[in-house]
MIMI-601186 format. One record per residue (C-alpha): residue number from 0; residue in three letters; x, y, z. Coordinates in steps of 0.001 Angstrom, whole numbers, plus 500000, padded with zeros to 6 digits. Layout:
% residues N
+-----+------+--------+--------+--------+
! pos ! code !      x !      y !      z !
+-----+------+--------+--------+--------+
! NUM !  ala !      X !      Y !      Z !
...
+-----+------+--------+--------+--------+
% end
This chain:
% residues 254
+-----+------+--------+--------+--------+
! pos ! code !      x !      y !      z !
+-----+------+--------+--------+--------+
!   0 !  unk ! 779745 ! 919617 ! 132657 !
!   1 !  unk ! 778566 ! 916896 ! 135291 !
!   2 !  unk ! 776665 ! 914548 ! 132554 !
!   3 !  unk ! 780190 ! 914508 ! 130524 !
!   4 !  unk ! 781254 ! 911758 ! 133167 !
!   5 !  unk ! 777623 ! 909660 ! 132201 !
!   6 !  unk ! 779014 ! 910296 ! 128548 !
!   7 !  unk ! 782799 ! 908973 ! 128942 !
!   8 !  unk ! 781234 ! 905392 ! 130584 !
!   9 !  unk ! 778843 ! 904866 ! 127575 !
!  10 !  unk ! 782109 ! 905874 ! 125078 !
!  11 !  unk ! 783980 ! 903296 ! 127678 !
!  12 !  unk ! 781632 ! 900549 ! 127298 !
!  13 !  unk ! 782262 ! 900672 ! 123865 !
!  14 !  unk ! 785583 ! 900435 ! 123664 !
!  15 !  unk ! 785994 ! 897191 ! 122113 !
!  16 !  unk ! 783783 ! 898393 ! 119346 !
!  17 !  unk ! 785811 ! 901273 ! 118677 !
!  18 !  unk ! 788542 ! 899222 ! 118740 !
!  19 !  unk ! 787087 ! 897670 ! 115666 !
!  20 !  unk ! 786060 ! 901059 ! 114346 !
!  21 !  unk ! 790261 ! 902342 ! 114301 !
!  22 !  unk ! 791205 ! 899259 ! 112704 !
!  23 !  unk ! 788674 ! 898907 ! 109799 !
!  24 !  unk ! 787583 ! 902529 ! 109395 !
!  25 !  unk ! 783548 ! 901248 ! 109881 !
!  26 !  unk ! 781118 ! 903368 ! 111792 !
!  27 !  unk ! 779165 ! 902558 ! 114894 !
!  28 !  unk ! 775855 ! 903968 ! 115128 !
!  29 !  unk ! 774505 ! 906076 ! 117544 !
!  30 !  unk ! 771992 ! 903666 ! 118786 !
!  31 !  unk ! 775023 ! 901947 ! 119699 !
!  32 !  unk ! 776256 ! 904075 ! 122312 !
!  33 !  unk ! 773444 ! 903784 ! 124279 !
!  34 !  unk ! 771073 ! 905422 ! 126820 !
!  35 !  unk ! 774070 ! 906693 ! 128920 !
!  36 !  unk ! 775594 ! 909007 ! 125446 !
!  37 !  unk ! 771525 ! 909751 ! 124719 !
!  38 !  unk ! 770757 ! 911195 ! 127903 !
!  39 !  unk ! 774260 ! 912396 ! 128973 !
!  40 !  unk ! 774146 ! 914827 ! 125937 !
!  41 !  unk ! 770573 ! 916145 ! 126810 !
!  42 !  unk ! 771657 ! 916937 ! 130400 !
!  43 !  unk ! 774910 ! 918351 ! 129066 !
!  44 !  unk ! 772890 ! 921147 ! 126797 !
!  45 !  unk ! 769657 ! 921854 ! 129174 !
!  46 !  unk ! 771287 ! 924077 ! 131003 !
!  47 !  unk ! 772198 ! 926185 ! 128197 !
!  48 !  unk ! 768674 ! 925979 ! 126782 !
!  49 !  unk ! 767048 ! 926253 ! 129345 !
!  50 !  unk ! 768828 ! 929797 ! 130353 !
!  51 !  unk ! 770474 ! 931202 ! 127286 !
!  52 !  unk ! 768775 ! 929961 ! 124065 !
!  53 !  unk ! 765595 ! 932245 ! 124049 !
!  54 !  unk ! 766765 ! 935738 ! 125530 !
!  55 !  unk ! 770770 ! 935228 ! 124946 !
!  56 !  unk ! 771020 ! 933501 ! 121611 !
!  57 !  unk ! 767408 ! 934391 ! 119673 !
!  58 !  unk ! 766963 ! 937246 ! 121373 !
!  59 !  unk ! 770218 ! 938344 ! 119752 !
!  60 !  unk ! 768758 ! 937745 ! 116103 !
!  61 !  unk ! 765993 ! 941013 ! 116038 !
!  62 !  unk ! 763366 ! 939642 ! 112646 !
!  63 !  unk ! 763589 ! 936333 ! 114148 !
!  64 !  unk ! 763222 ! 937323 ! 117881 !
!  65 !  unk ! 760242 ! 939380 ! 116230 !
!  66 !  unk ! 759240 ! 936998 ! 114113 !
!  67 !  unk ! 758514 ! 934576 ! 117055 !
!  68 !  unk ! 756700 ! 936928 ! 119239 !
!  69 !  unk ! 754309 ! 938488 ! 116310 !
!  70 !  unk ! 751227 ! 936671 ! 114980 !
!  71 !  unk ! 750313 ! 934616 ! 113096 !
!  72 !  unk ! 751960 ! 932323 ! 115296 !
!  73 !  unk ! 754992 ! 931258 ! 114258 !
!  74 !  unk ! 755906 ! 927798 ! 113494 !
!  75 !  unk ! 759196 ! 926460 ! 114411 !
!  76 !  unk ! 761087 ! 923015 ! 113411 !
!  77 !  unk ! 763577 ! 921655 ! 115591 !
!  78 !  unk ! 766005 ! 919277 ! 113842 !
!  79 !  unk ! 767609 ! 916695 ! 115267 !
!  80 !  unk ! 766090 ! 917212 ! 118223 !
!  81 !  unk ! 767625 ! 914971 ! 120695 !
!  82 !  unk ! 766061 ! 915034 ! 124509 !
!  83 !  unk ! 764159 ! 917927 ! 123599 !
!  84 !  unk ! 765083 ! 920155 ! 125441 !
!  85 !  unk ! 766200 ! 922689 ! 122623 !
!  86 !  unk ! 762310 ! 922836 ! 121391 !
!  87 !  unk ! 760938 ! 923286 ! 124974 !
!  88 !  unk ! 763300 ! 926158 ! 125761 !
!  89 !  unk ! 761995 ! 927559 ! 122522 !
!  90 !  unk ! 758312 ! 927051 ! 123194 !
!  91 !  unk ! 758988 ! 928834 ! 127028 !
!  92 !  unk ! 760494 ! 931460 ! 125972 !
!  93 !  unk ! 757987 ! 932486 ! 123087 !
!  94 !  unk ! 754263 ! 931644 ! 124175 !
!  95 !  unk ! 753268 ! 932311 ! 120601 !
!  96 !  unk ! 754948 ! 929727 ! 119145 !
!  97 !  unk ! 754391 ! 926392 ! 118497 !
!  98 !  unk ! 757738 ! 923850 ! 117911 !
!  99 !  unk ! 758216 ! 920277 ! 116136 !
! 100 !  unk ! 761038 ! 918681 ! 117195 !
! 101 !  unk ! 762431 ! 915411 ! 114563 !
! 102 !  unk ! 764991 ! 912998 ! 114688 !
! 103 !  unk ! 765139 ! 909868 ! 113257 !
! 104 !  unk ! 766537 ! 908091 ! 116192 !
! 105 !  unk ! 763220 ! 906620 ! 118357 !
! 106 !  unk ! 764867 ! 906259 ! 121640 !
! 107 !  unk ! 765473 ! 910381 ! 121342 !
! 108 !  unk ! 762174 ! 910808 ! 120667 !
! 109 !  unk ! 760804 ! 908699 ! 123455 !
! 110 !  unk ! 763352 ! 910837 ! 125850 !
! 111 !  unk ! 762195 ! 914394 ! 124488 !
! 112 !  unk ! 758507 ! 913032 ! 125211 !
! 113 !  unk ! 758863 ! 912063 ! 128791 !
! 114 !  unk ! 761046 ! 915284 ! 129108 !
! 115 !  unk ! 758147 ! 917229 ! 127679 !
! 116 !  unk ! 755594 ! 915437 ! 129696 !
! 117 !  unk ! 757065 ! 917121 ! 132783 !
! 118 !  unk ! 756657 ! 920601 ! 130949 !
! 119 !  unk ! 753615 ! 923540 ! 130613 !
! 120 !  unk ! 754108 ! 923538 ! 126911 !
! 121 !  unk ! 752741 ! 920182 ! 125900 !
! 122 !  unk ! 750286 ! 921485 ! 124150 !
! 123 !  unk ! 752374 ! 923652 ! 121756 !
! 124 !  unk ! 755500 ! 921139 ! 121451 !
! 125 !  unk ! 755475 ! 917645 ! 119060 !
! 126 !  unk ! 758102 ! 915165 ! 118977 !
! 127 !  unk ! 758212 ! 912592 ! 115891 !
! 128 !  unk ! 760505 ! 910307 ! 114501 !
! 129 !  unk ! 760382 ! 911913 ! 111164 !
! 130 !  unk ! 762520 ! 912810 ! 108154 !
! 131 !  unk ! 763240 ! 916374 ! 107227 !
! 132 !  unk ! 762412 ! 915387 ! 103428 !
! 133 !  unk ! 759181 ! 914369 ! 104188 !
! 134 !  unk ! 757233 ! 916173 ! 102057 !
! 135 !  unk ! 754517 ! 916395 ! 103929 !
! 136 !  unk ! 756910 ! 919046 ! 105889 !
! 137 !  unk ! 757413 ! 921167 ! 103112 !
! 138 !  unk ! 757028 ! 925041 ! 103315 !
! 139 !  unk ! 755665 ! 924972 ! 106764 !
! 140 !  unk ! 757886 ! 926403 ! 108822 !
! 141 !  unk ! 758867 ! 930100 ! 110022 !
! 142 !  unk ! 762340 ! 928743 ! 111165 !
! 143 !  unk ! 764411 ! 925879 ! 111427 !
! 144 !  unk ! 767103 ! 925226 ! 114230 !
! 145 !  unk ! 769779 ! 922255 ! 114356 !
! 146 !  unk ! 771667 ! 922269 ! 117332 !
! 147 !  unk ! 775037 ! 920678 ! 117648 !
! 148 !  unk ! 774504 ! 917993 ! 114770 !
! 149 !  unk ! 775273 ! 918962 ! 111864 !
! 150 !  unk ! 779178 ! 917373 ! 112203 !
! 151 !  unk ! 777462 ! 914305 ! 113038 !
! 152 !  unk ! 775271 ! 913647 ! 109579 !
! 153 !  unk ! 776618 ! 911202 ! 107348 !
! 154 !  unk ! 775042 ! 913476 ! 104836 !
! 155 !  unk ! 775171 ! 916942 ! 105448 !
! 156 !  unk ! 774745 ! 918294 ! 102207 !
! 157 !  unk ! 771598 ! 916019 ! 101989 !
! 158 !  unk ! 770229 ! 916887 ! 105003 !
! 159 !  unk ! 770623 ! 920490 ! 104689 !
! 160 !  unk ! 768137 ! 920340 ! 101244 !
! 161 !  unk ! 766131 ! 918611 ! 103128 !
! 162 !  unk ! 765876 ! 921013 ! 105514 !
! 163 !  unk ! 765668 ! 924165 ! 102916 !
! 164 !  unk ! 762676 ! 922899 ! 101490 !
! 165 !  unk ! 761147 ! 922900 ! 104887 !
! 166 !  unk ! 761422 ! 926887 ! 105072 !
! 167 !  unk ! 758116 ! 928970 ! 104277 !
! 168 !  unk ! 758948 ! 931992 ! 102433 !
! 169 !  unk ! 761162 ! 934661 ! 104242 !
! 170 !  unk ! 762198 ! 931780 ! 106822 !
! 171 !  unk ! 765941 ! 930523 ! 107637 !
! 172 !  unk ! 767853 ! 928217 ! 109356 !
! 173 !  unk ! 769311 ! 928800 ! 112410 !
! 174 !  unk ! 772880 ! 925983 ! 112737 !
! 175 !  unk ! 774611 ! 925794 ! 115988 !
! 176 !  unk ! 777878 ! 923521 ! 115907 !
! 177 !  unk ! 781059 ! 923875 ! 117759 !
! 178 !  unk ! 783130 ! 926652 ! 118323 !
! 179 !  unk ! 786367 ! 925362 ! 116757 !
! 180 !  unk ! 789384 ! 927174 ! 115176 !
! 181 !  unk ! 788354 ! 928944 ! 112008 !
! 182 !  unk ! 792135 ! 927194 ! 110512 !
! 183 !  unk ! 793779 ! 924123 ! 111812 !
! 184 !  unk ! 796773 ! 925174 ! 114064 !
! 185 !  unk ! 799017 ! 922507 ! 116210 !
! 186 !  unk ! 798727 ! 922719 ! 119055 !
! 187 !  unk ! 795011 ! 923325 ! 119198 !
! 188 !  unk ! 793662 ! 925423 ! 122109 !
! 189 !  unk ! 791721 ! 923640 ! 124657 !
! 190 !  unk ! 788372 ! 923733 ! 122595 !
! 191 !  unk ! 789952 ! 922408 ! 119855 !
! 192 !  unk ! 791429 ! 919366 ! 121470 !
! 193 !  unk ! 788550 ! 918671 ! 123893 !
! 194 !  unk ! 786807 ! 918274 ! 120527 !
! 195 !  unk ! 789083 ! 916503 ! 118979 !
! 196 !  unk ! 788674 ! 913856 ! 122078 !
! 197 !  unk ! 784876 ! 913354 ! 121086 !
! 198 !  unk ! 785762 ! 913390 ! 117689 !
! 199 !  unk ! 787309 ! 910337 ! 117805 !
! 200 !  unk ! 785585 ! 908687 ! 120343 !
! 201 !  unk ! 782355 ! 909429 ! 119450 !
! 202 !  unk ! 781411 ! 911770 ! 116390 !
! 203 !  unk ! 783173 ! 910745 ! 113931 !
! 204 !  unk ! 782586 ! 906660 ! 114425 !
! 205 !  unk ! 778456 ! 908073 ! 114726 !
! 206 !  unk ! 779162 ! 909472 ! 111123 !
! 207 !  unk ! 780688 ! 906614 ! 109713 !
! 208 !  unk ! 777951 ! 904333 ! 110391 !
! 209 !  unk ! 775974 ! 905762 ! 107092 !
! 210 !  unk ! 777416 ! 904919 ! 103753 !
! 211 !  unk ! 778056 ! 906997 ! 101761 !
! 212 !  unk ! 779544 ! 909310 ! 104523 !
! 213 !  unk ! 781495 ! 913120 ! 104639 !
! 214 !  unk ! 783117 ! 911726 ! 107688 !
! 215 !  unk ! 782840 ! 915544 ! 108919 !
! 216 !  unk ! 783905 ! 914955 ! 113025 !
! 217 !  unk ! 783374 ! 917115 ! 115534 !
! 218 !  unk ! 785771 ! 919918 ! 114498 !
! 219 !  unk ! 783626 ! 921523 ! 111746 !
! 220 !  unk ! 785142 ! 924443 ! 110655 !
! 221 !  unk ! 783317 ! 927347 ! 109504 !
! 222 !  unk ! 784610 ! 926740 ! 105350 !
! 223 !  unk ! 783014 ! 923046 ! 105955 !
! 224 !  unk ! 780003 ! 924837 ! 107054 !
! 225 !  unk ! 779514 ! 927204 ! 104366 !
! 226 !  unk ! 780618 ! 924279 ! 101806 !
! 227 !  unk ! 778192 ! 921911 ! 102940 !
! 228 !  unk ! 775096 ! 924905 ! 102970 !
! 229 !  unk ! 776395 ! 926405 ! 099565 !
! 230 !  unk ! 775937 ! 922761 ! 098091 !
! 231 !  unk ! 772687 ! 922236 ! 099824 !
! 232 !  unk ! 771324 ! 925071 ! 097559 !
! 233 !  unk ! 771760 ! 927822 ! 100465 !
! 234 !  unk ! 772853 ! 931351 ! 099076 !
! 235 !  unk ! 774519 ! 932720 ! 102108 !
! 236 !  unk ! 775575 ! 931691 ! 105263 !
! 237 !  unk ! 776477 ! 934382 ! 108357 !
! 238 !  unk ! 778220 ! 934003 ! 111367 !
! 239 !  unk ! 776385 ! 935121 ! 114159 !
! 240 !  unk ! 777791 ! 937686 ! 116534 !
! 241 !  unk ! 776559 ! 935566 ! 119559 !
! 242 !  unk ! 779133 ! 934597 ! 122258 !
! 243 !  unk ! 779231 ! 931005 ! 123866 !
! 244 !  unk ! 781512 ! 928814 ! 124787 !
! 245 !  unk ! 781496 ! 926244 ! 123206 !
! 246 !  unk ! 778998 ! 926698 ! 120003 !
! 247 !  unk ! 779256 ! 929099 ! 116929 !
! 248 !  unk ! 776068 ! 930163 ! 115625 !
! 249 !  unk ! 775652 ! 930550 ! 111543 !
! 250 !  unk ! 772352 ! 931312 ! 109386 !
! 251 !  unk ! 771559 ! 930113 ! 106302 !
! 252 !  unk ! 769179 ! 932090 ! 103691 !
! 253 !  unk ! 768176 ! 930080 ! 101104 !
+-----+------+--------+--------+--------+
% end
């Protein structure tokens, strides 16, 4: 939790933007926010990639844990990649594979490369500031992971197509988002309003900043969820029985 006090002095420094935000119901991007929100959120999640997202979470899913460790090598698209750290844990923990991370946001990118630079799996990791509806993408990949982003697209339901179409035949997608009450309570438990906090400070103004926008927040319940996949075109989404903290994991079957 160290990098959350990076990430409340880039939401600080924009304080008289959000300011603007409450009043007038715009957005602010999340180019806005800075290198301090960029980087604070990579350091935030490394630690849980980096330890728990190849033999806790994956390894928890058996065809797609087997999947990644059979041949042909699987291929493996990491959306909204971020720092990159999410598509590096991936390519340690299964040798076989090889991982594309996108995100449309170029100052990500050029973070996940440096990060990757520093890495053994260069040579089986990409990072490119690319659209998921590129069709170029389409039917290529084995599996698709987004990882704590979904609340944040202005267009989910688009975005989620998008990301269908990328899926090679017998593939899913693999959604990580916050752990949040299933039903709105008051008071929230201390998940729920510790959400709520980047919600408004951060999340929801990112969201905003993209017209037409669902205006989704952080607190994406698990209805939204299945909503938002059902429209996409999806025909099922599951919980996953994985425990974390902070994330619930769903996947969606086209």
């Amino acid at each position: 939790m160290a990098p959350v006090a990076r990430a409340m002095m880039g939401i600080a420094a924009q304080m008289p933007s959000l300011l603007d935000v409450f009043r007038t119901g715009a957005g602010l991007s999340w180019e806005a926010y800075g290198a301090d929100i960029r980087e604070a959120q990579a350091s935030t999640n490394r630690p849980m990639f980096a330890n728990l997202l190849g033999p806790a979470w994956l390894g928890a899913i058996p065809d797609i844990d087997a999947r990644l460790r059979s041949d042909p090598p699987a291929r493996v698209a990491d959306v909204a990649v971020g720092g990159g750290w999410s598509a590096i844990a991936m390519a340690r923990a299964y040798p076989n594979i090889r991982v594309d991370g996108l995100d449309l946001d170029p100052a990500s990118i050029d973070l996940a490369r440096a990060n990757l630079a520093t890495t053994e799996v260069a040579d089986r990791v990409t990072f490119e500031t690319r659209d998921a509806a590129d069709p170029g993408l389409a039917g290529r990949y084995d599996l698709v992971t987004i990882f704590e982003a979904v609340h944040d697209f202005a267009q989910p339901v688009a975005v989620l197509r998008a990301v269908r179409g990328l899926l090679a035949p017998g593939a899913s997608v693999l959604v990580a988002d916050e752990r949040v009450a299933e039903r709105f309570t008051a008071p929230g438990d201390a998940v729920e309003r510790f959400m709520y906090g980047w919600s408004f400070l951060l999340c929801l103004p990112n969201g905003l900043a993209e017209e037409p926008s669902a205006a989704t927040g952080t607190v994406m319940r698990p209805d939204t969820l299945r909503r938002y996949a059902s429209e996409a075109g999806f025909s099922a989404v599951e919980v996953l029985p994985i425990q974390a903290d902070f994330w619930r994991f769903y996947r969606l079957t086209p």
